[in-house]
C-alpha positions as CSV (number, residue, x, y, z in Angstrom):
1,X,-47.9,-61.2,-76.0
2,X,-47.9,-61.2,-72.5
3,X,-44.8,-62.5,-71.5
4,X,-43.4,-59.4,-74.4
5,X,-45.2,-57.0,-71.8
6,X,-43.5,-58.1,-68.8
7,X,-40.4,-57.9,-70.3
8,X,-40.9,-54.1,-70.8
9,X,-41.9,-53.6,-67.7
10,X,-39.0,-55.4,-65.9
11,X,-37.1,-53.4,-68.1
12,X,-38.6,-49.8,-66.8
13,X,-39.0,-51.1,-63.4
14,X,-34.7,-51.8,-63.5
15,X,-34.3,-48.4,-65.3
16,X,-36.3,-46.8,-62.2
17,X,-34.7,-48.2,-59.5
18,X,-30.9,-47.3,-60.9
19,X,-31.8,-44.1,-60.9
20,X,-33.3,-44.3,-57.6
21,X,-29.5,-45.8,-56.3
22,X,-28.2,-42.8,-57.9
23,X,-30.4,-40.3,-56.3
24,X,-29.8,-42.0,-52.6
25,X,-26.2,-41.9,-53.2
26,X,-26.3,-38.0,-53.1
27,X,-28.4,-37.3,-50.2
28,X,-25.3,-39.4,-48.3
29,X,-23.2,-37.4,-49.0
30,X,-22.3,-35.4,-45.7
31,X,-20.2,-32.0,-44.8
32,X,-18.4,-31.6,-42.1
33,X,-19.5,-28.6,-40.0
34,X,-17.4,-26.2,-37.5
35,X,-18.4,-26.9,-34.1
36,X,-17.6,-23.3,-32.2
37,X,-17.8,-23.3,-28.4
38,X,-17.3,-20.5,-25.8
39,X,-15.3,-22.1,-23.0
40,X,-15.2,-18.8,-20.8
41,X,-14.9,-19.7,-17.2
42,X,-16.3,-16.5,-15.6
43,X,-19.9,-15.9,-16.6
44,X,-21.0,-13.3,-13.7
45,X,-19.6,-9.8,-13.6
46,X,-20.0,-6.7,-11.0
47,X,-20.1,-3.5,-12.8
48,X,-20.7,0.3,-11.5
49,X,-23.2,2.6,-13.2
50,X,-21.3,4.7,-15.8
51,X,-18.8,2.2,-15.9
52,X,-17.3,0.1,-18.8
53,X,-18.4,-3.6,-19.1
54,X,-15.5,-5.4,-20.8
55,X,-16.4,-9.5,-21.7
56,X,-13.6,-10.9,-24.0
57,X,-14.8,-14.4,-24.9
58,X,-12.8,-17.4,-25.6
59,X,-13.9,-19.2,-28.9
60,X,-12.7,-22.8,-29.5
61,X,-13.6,-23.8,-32.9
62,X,-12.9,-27.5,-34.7
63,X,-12.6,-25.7,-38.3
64,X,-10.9,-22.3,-37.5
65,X,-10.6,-21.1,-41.4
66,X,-11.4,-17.8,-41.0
67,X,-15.5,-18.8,-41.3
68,X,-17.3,-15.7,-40.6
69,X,-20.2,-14.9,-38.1
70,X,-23.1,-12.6,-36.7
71,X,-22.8,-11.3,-32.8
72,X,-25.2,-10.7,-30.6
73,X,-25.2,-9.6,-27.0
74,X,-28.3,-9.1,-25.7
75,X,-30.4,-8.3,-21.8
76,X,-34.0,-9.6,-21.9
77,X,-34.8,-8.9,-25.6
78,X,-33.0,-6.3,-26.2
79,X,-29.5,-5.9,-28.1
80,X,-27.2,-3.9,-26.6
81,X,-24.0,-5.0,-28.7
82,X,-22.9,-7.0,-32.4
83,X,-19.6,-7.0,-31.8
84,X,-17.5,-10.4,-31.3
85,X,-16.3,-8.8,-27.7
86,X,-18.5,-6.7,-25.2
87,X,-17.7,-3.1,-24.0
88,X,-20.3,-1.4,-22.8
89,X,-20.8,1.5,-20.5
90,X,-23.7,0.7,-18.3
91,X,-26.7,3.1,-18.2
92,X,-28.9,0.0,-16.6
93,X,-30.6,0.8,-13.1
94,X,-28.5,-1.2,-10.0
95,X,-29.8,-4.9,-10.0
96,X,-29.2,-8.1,-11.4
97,X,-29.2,-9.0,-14.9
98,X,-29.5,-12.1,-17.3
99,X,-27.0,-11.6,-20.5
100,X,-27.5,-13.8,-23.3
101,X,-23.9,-13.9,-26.1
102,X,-25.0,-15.8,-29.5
103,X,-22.7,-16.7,-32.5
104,X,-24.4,-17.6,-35.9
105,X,-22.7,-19.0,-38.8
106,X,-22.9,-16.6,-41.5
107,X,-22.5,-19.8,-43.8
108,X,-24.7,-22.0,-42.8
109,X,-27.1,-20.4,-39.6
110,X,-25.9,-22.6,-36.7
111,X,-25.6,-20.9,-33.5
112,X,-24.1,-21.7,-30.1
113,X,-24.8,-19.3,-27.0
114,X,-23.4,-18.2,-23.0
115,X,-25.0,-16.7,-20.8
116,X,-23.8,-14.5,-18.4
117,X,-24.8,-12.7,-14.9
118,X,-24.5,-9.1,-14.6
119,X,-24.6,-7.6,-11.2
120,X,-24.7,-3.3,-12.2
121,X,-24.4,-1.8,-8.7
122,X,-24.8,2.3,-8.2
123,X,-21.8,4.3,-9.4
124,X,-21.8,6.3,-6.0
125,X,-21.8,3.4,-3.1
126,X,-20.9,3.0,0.6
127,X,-18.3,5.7,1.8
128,X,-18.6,9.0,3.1
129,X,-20.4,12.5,2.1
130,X,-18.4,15.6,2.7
131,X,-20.4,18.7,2.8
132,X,-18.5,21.6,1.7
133,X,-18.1,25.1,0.5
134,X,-15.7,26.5,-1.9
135,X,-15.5,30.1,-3.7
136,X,-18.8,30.9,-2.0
137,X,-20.8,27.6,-3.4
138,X,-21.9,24.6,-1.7
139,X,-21.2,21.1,-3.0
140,X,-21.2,17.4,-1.3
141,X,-18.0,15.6,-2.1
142,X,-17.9,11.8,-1.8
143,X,-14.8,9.2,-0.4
144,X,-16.0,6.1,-2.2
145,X,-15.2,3.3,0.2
146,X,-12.4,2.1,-2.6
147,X,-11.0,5.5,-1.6
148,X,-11.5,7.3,-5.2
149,X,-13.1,11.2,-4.3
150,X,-15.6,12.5,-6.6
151,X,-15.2,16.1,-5.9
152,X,-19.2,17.5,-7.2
153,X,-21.2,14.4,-8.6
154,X,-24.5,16.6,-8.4
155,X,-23.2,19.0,-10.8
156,X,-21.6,15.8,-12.9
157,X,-24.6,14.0,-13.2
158,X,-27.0,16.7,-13.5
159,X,-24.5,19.4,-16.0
160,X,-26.5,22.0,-13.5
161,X,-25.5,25.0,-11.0
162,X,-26.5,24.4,-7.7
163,X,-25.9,28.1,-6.6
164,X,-26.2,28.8,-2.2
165,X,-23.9,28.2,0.3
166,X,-24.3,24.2,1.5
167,X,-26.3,23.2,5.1
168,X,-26.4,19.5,5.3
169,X,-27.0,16.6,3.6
170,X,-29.3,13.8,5.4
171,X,-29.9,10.0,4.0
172,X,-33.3,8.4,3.1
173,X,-32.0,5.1,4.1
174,X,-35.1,2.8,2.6
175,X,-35.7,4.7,-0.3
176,X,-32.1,5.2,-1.9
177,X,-32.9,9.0,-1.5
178,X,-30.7,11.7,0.3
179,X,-31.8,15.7,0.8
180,X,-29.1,18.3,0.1
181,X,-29.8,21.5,1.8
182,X,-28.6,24.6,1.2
183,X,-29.1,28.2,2.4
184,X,-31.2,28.9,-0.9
185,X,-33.0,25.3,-1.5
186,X,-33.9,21.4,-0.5
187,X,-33.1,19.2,-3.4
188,X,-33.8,14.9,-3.0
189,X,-31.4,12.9,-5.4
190,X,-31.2,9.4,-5.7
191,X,-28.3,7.6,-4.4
192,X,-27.4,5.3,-7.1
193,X,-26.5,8.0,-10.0
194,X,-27.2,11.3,-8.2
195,X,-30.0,12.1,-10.6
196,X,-32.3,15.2,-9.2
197,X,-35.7,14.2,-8.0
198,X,-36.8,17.1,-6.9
199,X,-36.8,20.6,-5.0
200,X,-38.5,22.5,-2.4
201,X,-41.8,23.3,-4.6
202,X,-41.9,19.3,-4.5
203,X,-40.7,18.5,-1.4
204,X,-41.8,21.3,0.9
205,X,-44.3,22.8,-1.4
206,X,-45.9,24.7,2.2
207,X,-43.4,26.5,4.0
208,X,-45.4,29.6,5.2
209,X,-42.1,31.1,5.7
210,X,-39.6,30.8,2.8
211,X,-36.7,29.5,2.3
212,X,-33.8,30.1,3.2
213,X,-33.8,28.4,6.7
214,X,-31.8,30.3,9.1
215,X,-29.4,27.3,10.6
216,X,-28.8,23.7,9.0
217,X,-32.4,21.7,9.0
218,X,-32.0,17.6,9.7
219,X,-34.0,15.2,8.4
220,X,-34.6,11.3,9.6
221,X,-37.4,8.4,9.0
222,X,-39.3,7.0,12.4
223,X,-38.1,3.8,13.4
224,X,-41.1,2.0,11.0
225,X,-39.5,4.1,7.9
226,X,-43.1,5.0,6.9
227,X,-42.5,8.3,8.5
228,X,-40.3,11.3,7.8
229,X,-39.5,14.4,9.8
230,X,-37.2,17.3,9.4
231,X,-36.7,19.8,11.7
232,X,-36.0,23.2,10.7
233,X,-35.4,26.6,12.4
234,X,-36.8,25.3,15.5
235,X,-40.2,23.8,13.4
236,X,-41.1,20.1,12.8
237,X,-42.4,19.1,9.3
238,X,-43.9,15.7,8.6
239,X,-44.4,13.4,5.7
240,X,-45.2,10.2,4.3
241,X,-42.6,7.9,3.1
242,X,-44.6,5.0,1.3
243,X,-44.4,1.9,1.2
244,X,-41.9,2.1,-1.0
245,X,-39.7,4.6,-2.7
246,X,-41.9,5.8,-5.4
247,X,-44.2,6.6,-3.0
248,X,-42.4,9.6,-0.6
249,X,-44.8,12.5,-0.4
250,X,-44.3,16.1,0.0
251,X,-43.9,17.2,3.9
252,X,-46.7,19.4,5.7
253,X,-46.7,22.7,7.0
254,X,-45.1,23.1,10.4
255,X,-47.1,20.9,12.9
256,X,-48.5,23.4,14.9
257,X,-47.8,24.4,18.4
258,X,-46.0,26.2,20.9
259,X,-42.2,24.7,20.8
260,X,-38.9,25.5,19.4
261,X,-37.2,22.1,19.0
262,X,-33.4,21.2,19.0
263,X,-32.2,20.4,15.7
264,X,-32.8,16.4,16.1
265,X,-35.4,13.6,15.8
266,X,-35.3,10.5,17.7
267,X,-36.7,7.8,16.4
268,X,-37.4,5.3,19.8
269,X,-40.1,2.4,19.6
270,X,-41.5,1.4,16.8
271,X,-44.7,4.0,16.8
272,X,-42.8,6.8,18.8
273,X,-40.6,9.3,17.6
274,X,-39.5,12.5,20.2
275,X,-38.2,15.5,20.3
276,X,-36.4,17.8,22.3
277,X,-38.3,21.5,23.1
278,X,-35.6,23.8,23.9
279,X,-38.1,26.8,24.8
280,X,-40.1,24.6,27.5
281,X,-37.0,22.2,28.2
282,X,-38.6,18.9,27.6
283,X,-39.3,16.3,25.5
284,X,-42.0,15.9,23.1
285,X,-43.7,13.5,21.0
286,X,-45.1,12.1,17.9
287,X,-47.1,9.0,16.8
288,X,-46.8,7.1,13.9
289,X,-48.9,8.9,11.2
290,X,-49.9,11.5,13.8
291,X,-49.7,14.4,12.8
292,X,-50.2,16.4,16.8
293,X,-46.7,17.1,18.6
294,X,-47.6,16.7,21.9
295,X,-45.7,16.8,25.8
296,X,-44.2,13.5,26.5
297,X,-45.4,12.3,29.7
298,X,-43.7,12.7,32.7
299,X,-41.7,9.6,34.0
300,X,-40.0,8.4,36.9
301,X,-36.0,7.5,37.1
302,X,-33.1,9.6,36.7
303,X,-34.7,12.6,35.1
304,X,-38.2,13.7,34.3
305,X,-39.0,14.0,30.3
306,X,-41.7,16.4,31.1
307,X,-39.6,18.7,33.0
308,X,-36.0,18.1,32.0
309,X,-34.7,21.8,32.8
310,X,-31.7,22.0,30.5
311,X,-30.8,22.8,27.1
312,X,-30.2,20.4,24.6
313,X,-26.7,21.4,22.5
314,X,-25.7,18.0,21.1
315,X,-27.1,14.4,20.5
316,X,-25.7,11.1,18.9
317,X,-26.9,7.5,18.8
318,X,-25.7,4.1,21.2
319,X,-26.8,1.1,21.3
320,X,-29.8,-0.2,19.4
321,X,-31.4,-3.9,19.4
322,X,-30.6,-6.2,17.1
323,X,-33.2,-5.3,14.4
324,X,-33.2,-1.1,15.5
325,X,-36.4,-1.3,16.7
326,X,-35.2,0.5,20.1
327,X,-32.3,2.5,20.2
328,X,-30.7,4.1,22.8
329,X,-30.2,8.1,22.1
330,X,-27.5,10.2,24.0
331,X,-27.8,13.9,24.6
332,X,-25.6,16.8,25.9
333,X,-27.3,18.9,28.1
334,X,-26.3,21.8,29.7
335,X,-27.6,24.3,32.8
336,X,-25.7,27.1,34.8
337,X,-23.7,24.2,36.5
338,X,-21.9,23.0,33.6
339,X,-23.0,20.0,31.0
340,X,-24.7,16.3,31.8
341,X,-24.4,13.3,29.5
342,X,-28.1,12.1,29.0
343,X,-29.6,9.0,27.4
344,X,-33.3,7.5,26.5
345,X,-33.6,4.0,26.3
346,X,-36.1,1.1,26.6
347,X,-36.7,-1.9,29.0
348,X,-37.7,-5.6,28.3
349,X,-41.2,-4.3,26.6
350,X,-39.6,-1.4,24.3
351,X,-41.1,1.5,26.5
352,X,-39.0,4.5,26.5
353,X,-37.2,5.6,29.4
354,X,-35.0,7.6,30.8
355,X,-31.0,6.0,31.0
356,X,-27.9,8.0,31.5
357,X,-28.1,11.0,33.8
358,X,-24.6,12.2,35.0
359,X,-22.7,15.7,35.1
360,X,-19.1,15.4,33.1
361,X,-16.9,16.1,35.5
362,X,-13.5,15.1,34.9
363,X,-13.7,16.5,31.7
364,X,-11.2,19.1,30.2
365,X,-12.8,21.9,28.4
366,X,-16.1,19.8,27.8
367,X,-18.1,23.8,28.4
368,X,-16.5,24.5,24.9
369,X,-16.8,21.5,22.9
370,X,-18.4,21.4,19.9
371,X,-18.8,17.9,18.5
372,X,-19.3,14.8,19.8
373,X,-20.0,11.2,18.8
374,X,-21.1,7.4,20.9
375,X,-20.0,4.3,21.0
376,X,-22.7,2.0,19.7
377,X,-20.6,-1.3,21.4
378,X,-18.9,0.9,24.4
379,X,-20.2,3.0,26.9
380,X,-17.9,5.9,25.4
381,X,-17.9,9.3,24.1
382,X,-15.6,11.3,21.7
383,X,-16.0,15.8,21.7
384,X,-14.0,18.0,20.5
385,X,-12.1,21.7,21.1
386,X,-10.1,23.1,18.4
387,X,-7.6,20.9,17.1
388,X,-8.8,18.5,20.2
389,X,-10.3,14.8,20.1
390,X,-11.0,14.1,23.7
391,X,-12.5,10.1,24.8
392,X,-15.1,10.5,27.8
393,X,-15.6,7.2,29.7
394,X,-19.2,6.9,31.0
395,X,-18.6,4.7,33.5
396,X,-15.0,6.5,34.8
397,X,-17.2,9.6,34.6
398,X,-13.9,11.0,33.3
399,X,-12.0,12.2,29.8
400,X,-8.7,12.5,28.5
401,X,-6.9,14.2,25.6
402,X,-5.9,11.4,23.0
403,X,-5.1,13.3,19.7
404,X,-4.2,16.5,18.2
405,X,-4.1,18.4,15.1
406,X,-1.4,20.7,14.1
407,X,-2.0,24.4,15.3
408,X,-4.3,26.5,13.0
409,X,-6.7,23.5,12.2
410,X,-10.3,23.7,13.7
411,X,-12.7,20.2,13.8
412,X,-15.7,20.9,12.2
413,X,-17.0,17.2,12.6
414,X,-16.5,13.7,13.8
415,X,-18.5,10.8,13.3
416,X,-18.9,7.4,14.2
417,X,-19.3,4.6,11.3
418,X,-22.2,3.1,13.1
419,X,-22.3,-0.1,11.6
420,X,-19.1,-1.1,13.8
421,X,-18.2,1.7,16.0
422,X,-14.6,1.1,14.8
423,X,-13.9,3.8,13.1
424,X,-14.0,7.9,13.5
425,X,-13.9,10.3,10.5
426,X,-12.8,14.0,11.3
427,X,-13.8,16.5,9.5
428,X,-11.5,19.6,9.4
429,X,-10.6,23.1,8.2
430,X,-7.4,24.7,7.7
431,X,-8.8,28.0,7.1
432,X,-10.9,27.8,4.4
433,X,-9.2,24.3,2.8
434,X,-10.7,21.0,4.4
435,X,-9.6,18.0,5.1
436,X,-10.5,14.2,6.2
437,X,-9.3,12.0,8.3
438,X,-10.2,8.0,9.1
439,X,-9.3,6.7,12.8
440,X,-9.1,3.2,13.7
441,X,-11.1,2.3,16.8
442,X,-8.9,-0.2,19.6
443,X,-10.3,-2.1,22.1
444,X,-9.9,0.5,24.4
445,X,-12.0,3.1,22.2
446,X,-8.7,4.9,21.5
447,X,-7.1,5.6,18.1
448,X,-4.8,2.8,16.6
449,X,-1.0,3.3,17.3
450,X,-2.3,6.7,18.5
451,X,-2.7,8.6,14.8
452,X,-4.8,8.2,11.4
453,X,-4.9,5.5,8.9
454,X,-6.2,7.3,6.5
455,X,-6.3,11.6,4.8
456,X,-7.8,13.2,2.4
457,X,-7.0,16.4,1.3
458,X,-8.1,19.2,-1.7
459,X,-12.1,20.1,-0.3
460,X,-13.6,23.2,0.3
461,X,-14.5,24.4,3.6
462,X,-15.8,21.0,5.7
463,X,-19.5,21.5,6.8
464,X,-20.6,18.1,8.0
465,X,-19.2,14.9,8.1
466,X,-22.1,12.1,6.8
467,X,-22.2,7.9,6.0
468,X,-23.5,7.5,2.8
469,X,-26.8,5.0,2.7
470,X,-27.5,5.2,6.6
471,X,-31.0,6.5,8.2
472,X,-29.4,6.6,11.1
């Protein structure tokens, strides 16, 4: 009886494990997947705002038998694309950007992934604004540095009128901000897409006289950047810039006091910013967050700040320190003898001083000139007459002709790019049509092989000459 029992149960235990064999054989049973790489060898890309990012990946696959997939392209957690290649126009902000690119089987859910670097810079970078007016309208025109002219971007970006006849336009170096003034307004836009941040109820919400100034305003920060000036109509208006861009605040009313100031700011030590009186013909004064424009002191040297006794008619910049926390600031004067080439600059501690005090003799129809630039690595000067570009030589006390424009053409502007005092960009009008010109800087301070590098052509009537992104 018992030995009948184990016999059944061998038998069921033998029964169970066949089909146990059986069972294992099928979970052994293995299927080939398609391994799918992306060998791309450039994973970080520069793109413009407004511009297209194109990324055309290169897929190696082990089974390529027309499997099929999902696409994703995505920045942070967000999708931006679900197609197999990437073109995109860029609306992101400039900065740097993390990209992830994913391929999933449709078949079977595996996935591989690249990332990428995206680097989105502002659409409108580095060159040169042209302030202009054509048909009776202002506009600021901008040479990219690649060259390519955007004729109105304001309008572009903005699909808005800006009606009035065009004044300036002034950078807000720290903040990525720059003012456009016209004979009707004050508008800030932002650097990077020329977006509209604001107008004068924002920006100069207490004018006790209105708008429209009289003669073109300028604007600058103090050599700190926390502070922000412009000077208008002979008036000084102050402001806050913040700590950072978000934070600019609207300007005051004109500082009070007895003064009609030069159209110019001059940012000298780090808590010290002056300006010139042209009513009392001296210097003046502000603090850092101050808001009292007071007499600068009188000083010893080669002029007296408190009692100067000329008019002020032009200024420009030299040479600075290496981080800008001094910089030396040249002026044209003039009396009833004729013009003087004038300087402030600073000694070993960073107090202000007087520099360069010497009459320009030598100098062929300097009484009539009308723009002039510095040298921030030579002691030289570039003005203007006309068609004229005459160099001055500080230390020759002495100028000469060195180029000239065809007959009917007047110079509106010159100025220096200031980051290497290389180059000179003229600004000029052949009756109401303007043009632009880039000169190479020698050695020497004269133009290379004696003529322009570069022209430009097809703007309205040329108001002022400016470097994009520069404070100074």
């Amino acid at each position: 009886m018992h030995l009948k029992h184990f016999f059944k149960l061998s038998m069921i235990v033998a029964i169970m494990l066949t089909f146990a064999c059986r069972k294992d054989n099928q979970l052994f049973q293995y299927e080939q997947i398609n391994d799918v790489k992306i060998t791309d060898a450039t994973t970080s890309f520069t793109v413009a705002q407004r511009d297209s990012l194109i990324i055309t990946p290169t897929l190696v696959q082990t089974m390529p038998a027309g499997e099929s997939f999902t696409y994703s392209w995505k920045i942070d957690s967000t999708v931006i694309a679900t197609s197999q290649n990437l073109r995109l126009k860029v609306t992101l902000s400039p900065g740097t950007y993390l990209m992830t690119y994913r391929i999933t089987s449709n078949r079977n859910g595996i996935y591989t992934m690249k990332r990428y670097t995206v680097t989105v810079t502002g659409i409108y970078p580095d060159g040169w604004y042209i302030v202009n007016n054509k048909d009776g309208k202002g506009k600021v025109s901008l040479i990219r540095t690649d060259d390519v002219i955007f004729d109105n971007p304001m309008e572009v970006a903005n699909n808005k009128s800006y009606p009035g006849k065009a004044l300036a336009v002034y950078n807000f170096g720290k903040g990525g901000f720059f003012y456009y003034f016209s004979d009707q307004n004050v508008y800030r836009f932002n650097m990077n897409d020329w977006l509209e941040l604001g107008d004068k109820s924002s920006i100069l919400p207490n004018l006790a006289t209105p708008l429209p100034f009289k003669t073109a305003p300028v604007f600058i920060l103090n050599t700190s950047k926390f502070d922000q000036f412009i000077v208008a109509d002979g008036s000084l208006y102050a402001g806050i810039s913040g700590t950072a861009s978000d934070n600019i605040k609207p300007f005051s009313q004109r500082i009070p006091g007895d003064y009609d100031l030069f159209p110019g700011v001059f940012p000298n030590t780090y808590d010290i910013t002056y300006f010139y009186n042209n009513a009392k013909m001296r210097f003046m004064r502000m603090g850092i967050f101050s808001r009292i424009l007071e007499d600068a002191p009188k000083t010893t040297g080669s002029f007296d700040m408190a009692n100067v006794g000329r008019k002020m008619i032009a200024h420009d910049r030299g040479i600075s320190t290496l981080f800008e926390e001094e910089i030396e600031w040249y002026f044209i004067m003039e009396d009833n003898n004729g013009r003087y080439l004038m300087s402030l600059t600073y000694d070993a501690f960073g107090s202000t001083l007087p520099g360069v005090n010497q009459q320009m003799v030598n100098s062929p129809e300097i009484g009539s000139a009308t723009n002039f630039a510095t040298s921030s690595i030579l002691k030289q000067l570039y003005y203007t007459v006309g068609n004229r570009v005459y160099l001055y030589d500080m230390l020759a006390k002495a100028a000469r002709l060195i180029y000239t424009f065809p007959a009917g053409y007047v110079i509106k502007d010159i100025e220096m790019k200031r980051t290497t005092s290389k180059q000179l960009v003229i600004g000029v009008n052949n009756g109401g049509a303007g043009e632009v010109y880039y000169f190479d800087i020698n050695a020497q301070g004269e133009f290379s092989n004696g003529t322009y590098t570069k022209k430009f052509t097809g703007f309205g009537e040329i108001v002022q000459v400016a470097e994009a992104r520069k404070n100074l």
